[in-house]
N, C-alpha and C positions, 0 to 999 in steps of 0.2 A: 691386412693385419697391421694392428698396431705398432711401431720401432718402438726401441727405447726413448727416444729422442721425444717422442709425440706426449710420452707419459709426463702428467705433472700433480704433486701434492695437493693436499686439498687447500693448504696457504697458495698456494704459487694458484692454483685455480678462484680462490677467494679474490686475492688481488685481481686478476686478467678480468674478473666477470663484473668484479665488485655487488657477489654473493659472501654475505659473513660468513664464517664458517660454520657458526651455529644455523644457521639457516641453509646451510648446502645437507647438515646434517639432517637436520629436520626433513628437505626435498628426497631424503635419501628413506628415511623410516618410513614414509608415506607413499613412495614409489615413483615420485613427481621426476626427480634426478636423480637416477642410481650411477655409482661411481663404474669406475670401467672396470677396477681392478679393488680388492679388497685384500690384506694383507690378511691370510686367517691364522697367522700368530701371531703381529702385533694388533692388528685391525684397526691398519690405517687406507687409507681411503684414497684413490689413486685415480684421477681424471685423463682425458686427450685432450689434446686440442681440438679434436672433431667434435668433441659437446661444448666447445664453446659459443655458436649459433645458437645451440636448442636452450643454455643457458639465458643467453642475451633475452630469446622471446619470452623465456618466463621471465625475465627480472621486468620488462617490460609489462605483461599481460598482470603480473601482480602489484604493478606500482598503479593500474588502473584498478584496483581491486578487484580484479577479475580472483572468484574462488577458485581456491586448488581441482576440486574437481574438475572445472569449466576447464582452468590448464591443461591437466590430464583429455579433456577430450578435445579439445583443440588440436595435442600435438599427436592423439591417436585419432583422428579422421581419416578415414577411408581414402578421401578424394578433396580436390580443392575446394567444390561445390559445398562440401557438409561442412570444412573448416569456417570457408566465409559466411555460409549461414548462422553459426555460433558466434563468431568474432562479431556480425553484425548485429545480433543478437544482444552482446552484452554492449556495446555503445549505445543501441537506443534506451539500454537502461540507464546507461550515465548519463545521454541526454536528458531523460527524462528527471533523472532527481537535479542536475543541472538547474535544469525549469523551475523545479520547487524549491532550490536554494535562492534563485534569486526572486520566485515571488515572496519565499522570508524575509530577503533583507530588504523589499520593494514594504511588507505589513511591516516591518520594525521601526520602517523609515516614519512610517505613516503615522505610527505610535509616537515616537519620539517627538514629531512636530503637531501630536494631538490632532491630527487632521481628520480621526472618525468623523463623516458625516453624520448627523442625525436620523434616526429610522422613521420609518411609519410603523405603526403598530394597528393590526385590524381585529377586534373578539370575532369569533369564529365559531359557531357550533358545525359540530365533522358529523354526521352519522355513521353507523355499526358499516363495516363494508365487509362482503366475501373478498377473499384474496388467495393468493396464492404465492408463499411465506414461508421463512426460513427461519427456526428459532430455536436461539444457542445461547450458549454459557459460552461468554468473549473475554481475553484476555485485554486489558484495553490498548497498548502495548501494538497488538495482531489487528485492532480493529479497520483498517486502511483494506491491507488485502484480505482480511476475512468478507468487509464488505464487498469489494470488487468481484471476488470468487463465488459469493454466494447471489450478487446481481447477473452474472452470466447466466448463472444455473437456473435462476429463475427464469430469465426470458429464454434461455434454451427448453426448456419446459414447456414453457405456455405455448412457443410455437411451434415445437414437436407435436403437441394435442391438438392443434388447431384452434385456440383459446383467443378472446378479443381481451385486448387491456381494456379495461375499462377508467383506469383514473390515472394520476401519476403515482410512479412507484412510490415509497416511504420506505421509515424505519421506527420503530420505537425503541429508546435509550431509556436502561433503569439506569435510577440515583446512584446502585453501587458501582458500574464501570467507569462513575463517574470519582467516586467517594472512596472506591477501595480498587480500583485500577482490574476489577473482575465482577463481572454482572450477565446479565440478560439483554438480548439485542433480540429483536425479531425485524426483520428486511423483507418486505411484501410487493407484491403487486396487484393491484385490483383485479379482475378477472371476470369476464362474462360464461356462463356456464360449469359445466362438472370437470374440476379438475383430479384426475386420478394421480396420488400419491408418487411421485418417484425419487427416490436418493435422497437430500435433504428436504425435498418442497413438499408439500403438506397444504391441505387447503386449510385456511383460517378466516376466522372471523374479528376484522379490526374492531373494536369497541367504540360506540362516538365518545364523544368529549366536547368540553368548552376550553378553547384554546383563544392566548393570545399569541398574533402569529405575524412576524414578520420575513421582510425574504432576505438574502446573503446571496448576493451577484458574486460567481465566479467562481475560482476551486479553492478546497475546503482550507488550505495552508492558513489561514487568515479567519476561519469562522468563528472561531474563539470568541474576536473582537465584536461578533455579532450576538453573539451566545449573551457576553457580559452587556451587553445596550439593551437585549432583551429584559435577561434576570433581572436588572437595575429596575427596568421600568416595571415589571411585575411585582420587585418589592417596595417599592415608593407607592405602590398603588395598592398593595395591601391585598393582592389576588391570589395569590399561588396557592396549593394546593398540592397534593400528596398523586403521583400518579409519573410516569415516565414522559419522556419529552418526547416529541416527534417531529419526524422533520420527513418533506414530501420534494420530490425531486422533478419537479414540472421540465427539468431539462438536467441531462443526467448522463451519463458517462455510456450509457448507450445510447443514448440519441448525437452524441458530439465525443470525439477524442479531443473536440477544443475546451480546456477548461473553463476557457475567459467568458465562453459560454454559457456554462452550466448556471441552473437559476435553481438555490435551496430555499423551500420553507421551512422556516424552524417555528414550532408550536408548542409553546408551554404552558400546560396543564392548570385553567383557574376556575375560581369561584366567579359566573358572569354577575353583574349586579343590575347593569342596566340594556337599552337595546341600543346602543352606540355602537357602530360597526368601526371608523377607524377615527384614531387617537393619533398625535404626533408624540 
């Protein structure tokens, strides 16, 4: 049982943690840190010193941005096993946007000192493919993990049925997720035979097209600057056309966790004029 001695205000607890006290308040409405003692006539709020450990690891776990909830079930784990499975948990996540912050300021650098390489550009006629596809109304915003969530689902699919890929996966992008930050995304995979219906995947039929198509080595942090050497070349050259853009993933997030890896086509939608396959 707690002394008098052990009890301390929620100032004297504020200082010792260097939790504000608006924010010990807050841990307390939400259930993250309930105080020991609550005064229910003036209702002031009264800590021990024995919550000053479980203090410390939330001030810690939320200065990594770890979410209040993830806190919450950190410090309600069963056992050390499920604690360290969470805590490891939310570090590969910080590793991983780590990773993507500094391949931005690796594309910013790249920007600043105008160092885009020049692309190849190839016209391209695609023919109609069967696939097997997922097609939503995206926020542009969510597009990152909408697409990762629905490239599982698909290849968990195809090989639950027993299904052959037949081509590289893709995506088709309407102009408005582009234009109005909420549009039409459909994410496919080729596919040899019947594929039966489950949860989001649906079989479809990709439409051909005459695309000018070049490729974007690497993960997508930086595809922008590839996006813009395309558009360019498509409007200097008087081809574009009305139709979403497509982009084909010959090496892709499930074939490699290395992004440095991954290899995008991006296809944008033209009027072809001549039989010229590739352009610089």
């Amino acid at each position: 049982m707690d002394t008098v001695s052990d009890t301390l205000t929620i100032g004297e607890f504020s200082r010792i943690t260097h939790l504000s006290v608006k924010t010990l308040r807050h841990y307390h409405q939400v259930g993250l840190l309930e105080p020991a003692h609550v005064d229910t006539r003036t209702g002031y709020r009264h800590y021990t010193t024995g919550q000053i450990p479980t203090a410390q690891v939330i001030r810690r776990f939320r200065s990594l941005d770890m979410p209040i909830e993830e806190v919450r079930a950190v410090l309600n784990a069963p056992d050390h096993e499920a604690r360290n499975a969470l805590i490891t948990s939310h570090l590969i996540r910080l590793e991983d946007e780590l990773a993507q912050t500094q391949l931005s300021v690796a594309s910013l650098r790249s920007l600043l000192e105008n160092a885009a390489a020049p692309i190849t550009v190839e016209h391209r006629t695609v023919p109609a493919t069967v696939s097997a596809g997922i097609h939503e109304t995206v926020d542009l915003e969510d597009l990152l993990p909408w697409y990762r969530g629905a490239l599982g689902e698909l290849y968990a699919s195809i090989e639950a049925q027993g299904l052959h890929q037949s081509g590289p996966s893709g995506g088709l992008f309407s102009s408005e997720i582009f234009e109005h930050e909420r549009g039409e995304v459909t994410l496919f995979v080729p596919v040899e035979g019947d594929l039966h219906p489950t949860g989001r995947v649906t079989s479809l039929v990709i439409p051909a097209a005459e695309l000018a198509v070049t490729v974007h080595c690497g993960p997508h942090t930086d595809i922008d600057v590839t996006y813009g050497a395309l558009g360019t070349y498509v409007t200097e050259h008087a081809l574009g056309v009305d139709g979403p853009v497509r982009e084909y993933y010959p090496v892709d997030a499930h074939s490699t966790r290395d992004a440095t890896s991954w290899r995008t086509e991006i296809g944008w939608p033209i009027f072809r004029t001549e039989s010229g396959d590739n352009h610089p």
